[in-house]
C-alpha positions in Angstrom: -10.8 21.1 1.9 -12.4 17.6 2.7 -15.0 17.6 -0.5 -12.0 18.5 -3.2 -10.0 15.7 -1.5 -13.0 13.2 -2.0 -13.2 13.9 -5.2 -9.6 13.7 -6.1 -9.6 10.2 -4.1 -12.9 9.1 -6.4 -11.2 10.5 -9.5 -7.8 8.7 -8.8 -9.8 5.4 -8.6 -12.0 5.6 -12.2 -10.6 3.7 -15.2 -8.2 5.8 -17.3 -10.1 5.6 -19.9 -13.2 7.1 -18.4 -11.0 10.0 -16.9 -8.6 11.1 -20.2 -12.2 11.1 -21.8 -13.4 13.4 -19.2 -9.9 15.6 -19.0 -10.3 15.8 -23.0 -13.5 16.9 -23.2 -12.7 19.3 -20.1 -9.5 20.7 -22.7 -11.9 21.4 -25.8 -14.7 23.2 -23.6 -11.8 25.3 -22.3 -10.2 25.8 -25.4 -14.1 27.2 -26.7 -14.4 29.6 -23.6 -11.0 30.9 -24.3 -11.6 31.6 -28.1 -14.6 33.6 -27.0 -13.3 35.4 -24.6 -9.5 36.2 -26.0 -8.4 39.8 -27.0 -6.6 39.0 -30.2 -3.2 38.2 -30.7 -0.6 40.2 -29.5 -2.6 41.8 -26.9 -1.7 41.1 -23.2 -3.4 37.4 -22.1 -7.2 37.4 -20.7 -7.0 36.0 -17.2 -10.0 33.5 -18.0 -8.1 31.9 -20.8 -4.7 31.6 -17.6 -7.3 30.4 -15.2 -8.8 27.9 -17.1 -5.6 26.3 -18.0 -4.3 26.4 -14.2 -7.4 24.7 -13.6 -7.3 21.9 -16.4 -3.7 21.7 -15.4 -4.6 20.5 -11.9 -7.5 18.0 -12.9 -4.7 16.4 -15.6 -2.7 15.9 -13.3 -4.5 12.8 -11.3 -4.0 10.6 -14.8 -1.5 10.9 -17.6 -0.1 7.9 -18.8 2.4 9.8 -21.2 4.1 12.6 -19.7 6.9 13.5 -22.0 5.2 12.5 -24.8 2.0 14.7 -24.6 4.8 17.9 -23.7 6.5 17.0 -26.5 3.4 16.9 -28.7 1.6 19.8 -27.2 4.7 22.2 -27.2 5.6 21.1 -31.0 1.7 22.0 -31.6 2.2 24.9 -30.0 4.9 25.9 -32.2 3.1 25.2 -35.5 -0.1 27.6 -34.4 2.5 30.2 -33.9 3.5 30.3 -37.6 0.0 31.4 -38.4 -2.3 34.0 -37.8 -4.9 33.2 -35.8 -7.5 35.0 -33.9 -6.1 34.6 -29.8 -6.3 30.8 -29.0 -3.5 31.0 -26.2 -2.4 27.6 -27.1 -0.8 28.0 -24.0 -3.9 26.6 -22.0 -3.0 23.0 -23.3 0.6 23.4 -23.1 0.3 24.5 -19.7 -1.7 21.3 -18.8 1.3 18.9 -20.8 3.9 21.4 -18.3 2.3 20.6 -15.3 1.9 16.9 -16.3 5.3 16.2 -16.8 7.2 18.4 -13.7 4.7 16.2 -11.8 6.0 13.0 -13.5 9.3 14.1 -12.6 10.9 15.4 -16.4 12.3 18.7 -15.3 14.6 19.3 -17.5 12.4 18.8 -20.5 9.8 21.0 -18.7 12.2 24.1 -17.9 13.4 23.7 -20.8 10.3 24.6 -22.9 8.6 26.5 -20.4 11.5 29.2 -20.5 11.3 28.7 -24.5 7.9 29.6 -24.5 8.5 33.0 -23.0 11.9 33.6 -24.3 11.5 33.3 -28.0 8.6 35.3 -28.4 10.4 37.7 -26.7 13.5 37.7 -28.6 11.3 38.2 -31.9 9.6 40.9 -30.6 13.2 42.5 -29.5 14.2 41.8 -32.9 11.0 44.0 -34.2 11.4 46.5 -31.9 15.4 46.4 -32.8 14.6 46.9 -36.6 11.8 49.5 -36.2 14.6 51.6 -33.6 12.2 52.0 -31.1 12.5 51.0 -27.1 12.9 47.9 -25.5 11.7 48.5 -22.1 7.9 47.4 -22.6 9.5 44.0 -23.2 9.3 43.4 -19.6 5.4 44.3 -19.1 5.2 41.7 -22.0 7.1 39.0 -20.4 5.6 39.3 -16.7 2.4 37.3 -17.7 3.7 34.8 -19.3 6.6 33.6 -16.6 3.7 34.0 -14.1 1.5 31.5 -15.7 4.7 29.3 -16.2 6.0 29.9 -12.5 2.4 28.7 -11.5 2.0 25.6 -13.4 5.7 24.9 -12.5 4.5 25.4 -9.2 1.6 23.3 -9.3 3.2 20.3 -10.6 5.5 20.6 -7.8 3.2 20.5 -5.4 1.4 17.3 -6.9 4.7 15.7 -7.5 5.6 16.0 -3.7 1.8 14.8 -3.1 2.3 12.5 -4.6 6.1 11.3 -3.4 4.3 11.8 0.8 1.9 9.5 -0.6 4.0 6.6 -1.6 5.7 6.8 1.1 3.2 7.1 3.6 1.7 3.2 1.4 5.2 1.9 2.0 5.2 2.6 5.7 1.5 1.3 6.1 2.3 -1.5 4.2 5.4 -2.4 6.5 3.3 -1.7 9.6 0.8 -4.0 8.4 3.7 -6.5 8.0 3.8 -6.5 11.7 0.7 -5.3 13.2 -2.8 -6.2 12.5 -4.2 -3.5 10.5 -7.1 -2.1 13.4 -4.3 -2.0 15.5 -1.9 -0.3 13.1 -5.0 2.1 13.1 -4.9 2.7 16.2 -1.1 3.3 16.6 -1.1 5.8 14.0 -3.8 7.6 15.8 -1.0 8.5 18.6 -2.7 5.6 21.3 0.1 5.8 23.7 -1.0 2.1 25.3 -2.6 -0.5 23.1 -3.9 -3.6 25.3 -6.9 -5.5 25.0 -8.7 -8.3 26.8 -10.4 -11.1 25.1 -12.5 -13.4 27.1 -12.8 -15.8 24.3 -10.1 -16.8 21.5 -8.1 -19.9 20.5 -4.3 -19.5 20.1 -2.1 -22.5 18.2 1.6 -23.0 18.0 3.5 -25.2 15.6 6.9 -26.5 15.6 8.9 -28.5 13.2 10.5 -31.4 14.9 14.2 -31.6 15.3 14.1 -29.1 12.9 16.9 -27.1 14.9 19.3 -29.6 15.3 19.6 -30.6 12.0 20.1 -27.4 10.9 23.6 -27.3 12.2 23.9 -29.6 9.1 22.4 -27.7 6.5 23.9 -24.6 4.3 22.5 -21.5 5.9 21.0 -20.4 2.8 19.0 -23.7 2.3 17.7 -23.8 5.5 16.1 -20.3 5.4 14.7 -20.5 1.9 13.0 -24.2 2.8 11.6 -22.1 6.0 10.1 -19.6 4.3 8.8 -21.1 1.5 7.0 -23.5 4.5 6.0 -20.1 6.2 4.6 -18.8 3.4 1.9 -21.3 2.6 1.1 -21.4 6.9 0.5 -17.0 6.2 -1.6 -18.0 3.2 -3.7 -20.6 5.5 -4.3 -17.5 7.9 -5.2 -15.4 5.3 -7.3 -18.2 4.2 -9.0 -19.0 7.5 -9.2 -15.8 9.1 -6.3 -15.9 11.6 -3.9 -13.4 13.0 -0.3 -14.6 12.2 1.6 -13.6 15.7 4.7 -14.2 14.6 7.5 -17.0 14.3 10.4 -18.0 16.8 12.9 -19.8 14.7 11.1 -22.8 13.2 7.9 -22.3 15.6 4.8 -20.5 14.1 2.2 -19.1 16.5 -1.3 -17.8 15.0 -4.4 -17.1 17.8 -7.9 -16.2 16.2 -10.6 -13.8 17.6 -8.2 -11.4 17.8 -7.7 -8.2 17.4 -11.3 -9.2 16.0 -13.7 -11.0 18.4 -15.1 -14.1 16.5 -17.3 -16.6 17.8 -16.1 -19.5 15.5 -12.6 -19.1 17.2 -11.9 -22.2 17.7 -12.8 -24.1 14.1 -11.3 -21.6 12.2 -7.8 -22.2 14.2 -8.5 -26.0 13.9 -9.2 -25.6 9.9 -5.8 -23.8 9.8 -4.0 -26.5 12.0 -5.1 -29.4 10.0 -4.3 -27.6 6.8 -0.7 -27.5 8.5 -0.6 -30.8 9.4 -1.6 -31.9 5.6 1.3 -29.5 3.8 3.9 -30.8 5.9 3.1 -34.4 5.2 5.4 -35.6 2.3 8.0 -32.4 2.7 11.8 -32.9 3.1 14.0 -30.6 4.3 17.4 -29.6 2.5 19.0 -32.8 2.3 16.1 -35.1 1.8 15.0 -36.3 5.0 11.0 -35.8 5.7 9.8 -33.3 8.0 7.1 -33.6 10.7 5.4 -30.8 12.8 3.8 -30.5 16.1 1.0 -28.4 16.6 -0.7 -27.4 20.1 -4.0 -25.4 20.4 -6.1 -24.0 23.5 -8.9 -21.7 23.7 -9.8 -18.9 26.6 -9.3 -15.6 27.6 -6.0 -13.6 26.4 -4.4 -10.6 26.7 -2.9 -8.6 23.4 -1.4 -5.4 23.0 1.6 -3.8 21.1 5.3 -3.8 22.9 8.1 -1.6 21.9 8.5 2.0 20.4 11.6 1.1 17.9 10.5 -2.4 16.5 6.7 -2.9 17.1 5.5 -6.6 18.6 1.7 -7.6 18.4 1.6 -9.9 21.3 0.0 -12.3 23.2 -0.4 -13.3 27.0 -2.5 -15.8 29.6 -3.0 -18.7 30.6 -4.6 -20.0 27.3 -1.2 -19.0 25.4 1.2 -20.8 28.0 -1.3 -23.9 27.7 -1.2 -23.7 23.8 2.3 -23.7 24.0 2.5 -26.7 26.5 0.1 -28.4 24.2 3.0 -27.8 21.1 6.3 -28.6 23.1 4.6 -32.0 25.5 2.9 -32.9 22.4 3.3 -35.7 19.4 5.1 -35.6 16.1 2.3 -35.4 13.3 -0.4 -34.9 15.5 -2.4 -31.9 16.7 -2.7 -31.8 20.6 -5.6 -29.9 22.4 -7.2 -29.1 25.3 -10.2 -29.6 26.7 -11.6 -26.9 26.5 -11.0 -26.3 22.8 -12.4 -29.6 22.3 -15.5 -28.8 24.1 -15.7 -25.8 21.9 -15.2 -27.7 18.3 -18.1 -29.7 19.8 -19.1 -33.0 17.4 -18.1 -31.4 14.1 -14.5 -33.0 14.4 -13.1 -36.5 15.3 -10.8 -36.5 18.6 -8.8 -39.2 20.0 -8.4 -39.3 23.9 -4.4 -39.4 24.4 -5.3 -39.2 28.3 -3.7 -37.8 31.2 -0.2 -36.4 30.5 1.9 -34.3 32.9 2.0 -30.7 31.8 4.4 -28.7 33.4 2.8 -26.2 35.7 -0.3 -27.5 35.4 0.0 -31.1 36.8 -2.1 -34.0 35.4 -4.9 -32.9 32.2 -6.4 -35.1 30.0 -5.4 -33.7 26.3 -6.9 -35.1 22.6 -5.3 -35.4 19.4 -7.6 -33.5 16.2 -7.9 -36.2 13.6 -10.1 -34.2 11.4 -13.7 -32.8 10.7 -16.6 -35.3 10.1 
């Protein structure tokens, strides 16, 4: 039912503290009830005292820190009451709870073990008594059937939480790899079995970034070195898009392209990819690569409409096409080492808040002549 999975969800999220209090003081209410209501003992089990343990059971098991430990402790208690004569507690109401804990946790051999304990050595006493006395053995059976039903079911319904709990990590581990790739509303929208995802924007601002002769000399450079100095480079550019607000797109050898007001429509597009771009353009200033020789970057940015959606069925892609991404690129690959290249457009759209310099008219391929600007920085 939705509502008992709400509260399960809100329970799993309190402070353990706050919810061993509540499950303790849960066990000792119980535990009252099933004094009261308990034939004495020796006489077959009252159903309230097996139903409140099932039910403590289940609420135990969203937060138990100690598994084997509280079996341990609660069967060894249980153990102890049984030397003396007391009026029908049914310790097995906690124990059941410490059962369930720990087959949940994943300890089933400690948990068979003492679950088929619990019913056998009672029984073997009693067969003992019965032995002594001469008389029949048969009513051992109506004896026994209570008792491996209340095990079989708190067996069972650690089980069940157990595998719960098993779908649930690894349904986190596939999110958390299709987040690796796909924006998370659109890894929303996969899941939710959207045969075709593609989506228009009228207004967003896409950036590439390459590292300059960065390919070549990598012919000259231990494999190992090479990638580890790229991601480690990488890794700060992801923590700038984090930082700013942009969609990483993804990386093509030593090129990095990252577009924002997308999948999310923004209207400060354009600043926060220029924020990013300078924050680039600062953390590769002073770097070397493997064998000491300093690096340099060139970064191209251009804002308009694009076109994204999600390629592929095997190996998802969150892409990007238009106009404004072949101009972004063009704005990369025709531009200057060190410098941030953009178009006019963009520049229109960053407005007087950042310092331009006019490079003028350059050739870009496909496009003819355009006047570009380098971004110096924010006044």
């Amino acid at each position: 039912m939705t509502w008992i999975r709400r509260i399960g969800e809100r329970l799993t999220q309190l402070p353990s503290r706050v919810v061993d209090i509540g499950l303790a003081a849960g066990l000792a209410a119980a535990i009252s009830v099933a004094i009261r209501t308990s034939p004495p003992q020796g006489d077959p089990p009252d159903v309230v005292a097996y139903g409140l343990g099932l039910a403590i059971a289940g609420l135990s098991l969203f937060r138990r820190r100690w598994p084997l430990g509280v079996l341990v402790a609660s069967f060894l208690t249980y153990q102890v009451y049984n030397l003396f004569d007391y009026p029908g507690l049914f310790p097995a109401v906690p124990l059941s709870v410490a059962l369930a804990t720990a087959w949940a946790a994943g300890h089933f051999g400690w948990a068979l073990g003492i679950a088929t304990w619990v019913i056998a050595a009672p029984l073997g006493f009693i067969a003992y008594e019965m032995w002594i006395e001469d008389r029949g053995t048969l009513g051992l059976l109506g004896r026994a059937l209570p008792d491996m039903a209340m095990m079989a079911a708190v067996l069972l319904l650690g089980e069940s939480v157990r595998s719960r709990r098993a779908l649930q990590e690894e349904q986190e581990k596939s999110d958390r790899l299709l987040l690796n790739v796909l924006p998370e509303p659109i890894a929303d929208r996969l899941k939710n079995s959207e045969e075709v995802i593609a989506d228009a924007y009228p207004e967003a601002t896409v950036m590439f970034a390459d590292l300059v002769d960065f390919t070549a000399r990598s012919g000259k450079i231990e494999p190992e070195a090479m990638v580890q100095a790229l991601d480690d480079l990488f890794t700060s550019f992801d923590e700038f898009a984090d930082r700013h607000g942009l969609e990483k797109i993804k990386t093509i050898g030593d090129a990095y392209m990252a577009a924002a007001g997308i999948p999310v429509p923004r209207p400060d597009h354009a600043e926060a990819v220029a924020k990013m771009a300078l924050a680039i353009r600062d953390e590769v200033d002073g770097r070397v690569d493997p064998d000491g020789a300093p690096l340099a970057i060139r970064i191209g940015i251009d804002s308009g409409p694009v076109v994204a959606g999600v390629i592929g069925r095997n190996k998802f892609i969150y892409d990007l096409w238009g106009d404004t991404v072949n101009m972004a690129s063009r704005m990369e690959s025709q531009g200057v080492a060190g410098q941030i290249q953009v178009t006019q457009r963009t520049r229109q759209r960053l407005g007087s808040s950042y310092r331009f310099e006019r490079r003028g008219q350059i050739d870009v391929k496909g496009k003819g002549e355009m006047v570009t600007y380098f971004l110096v920085g924010k006044r």
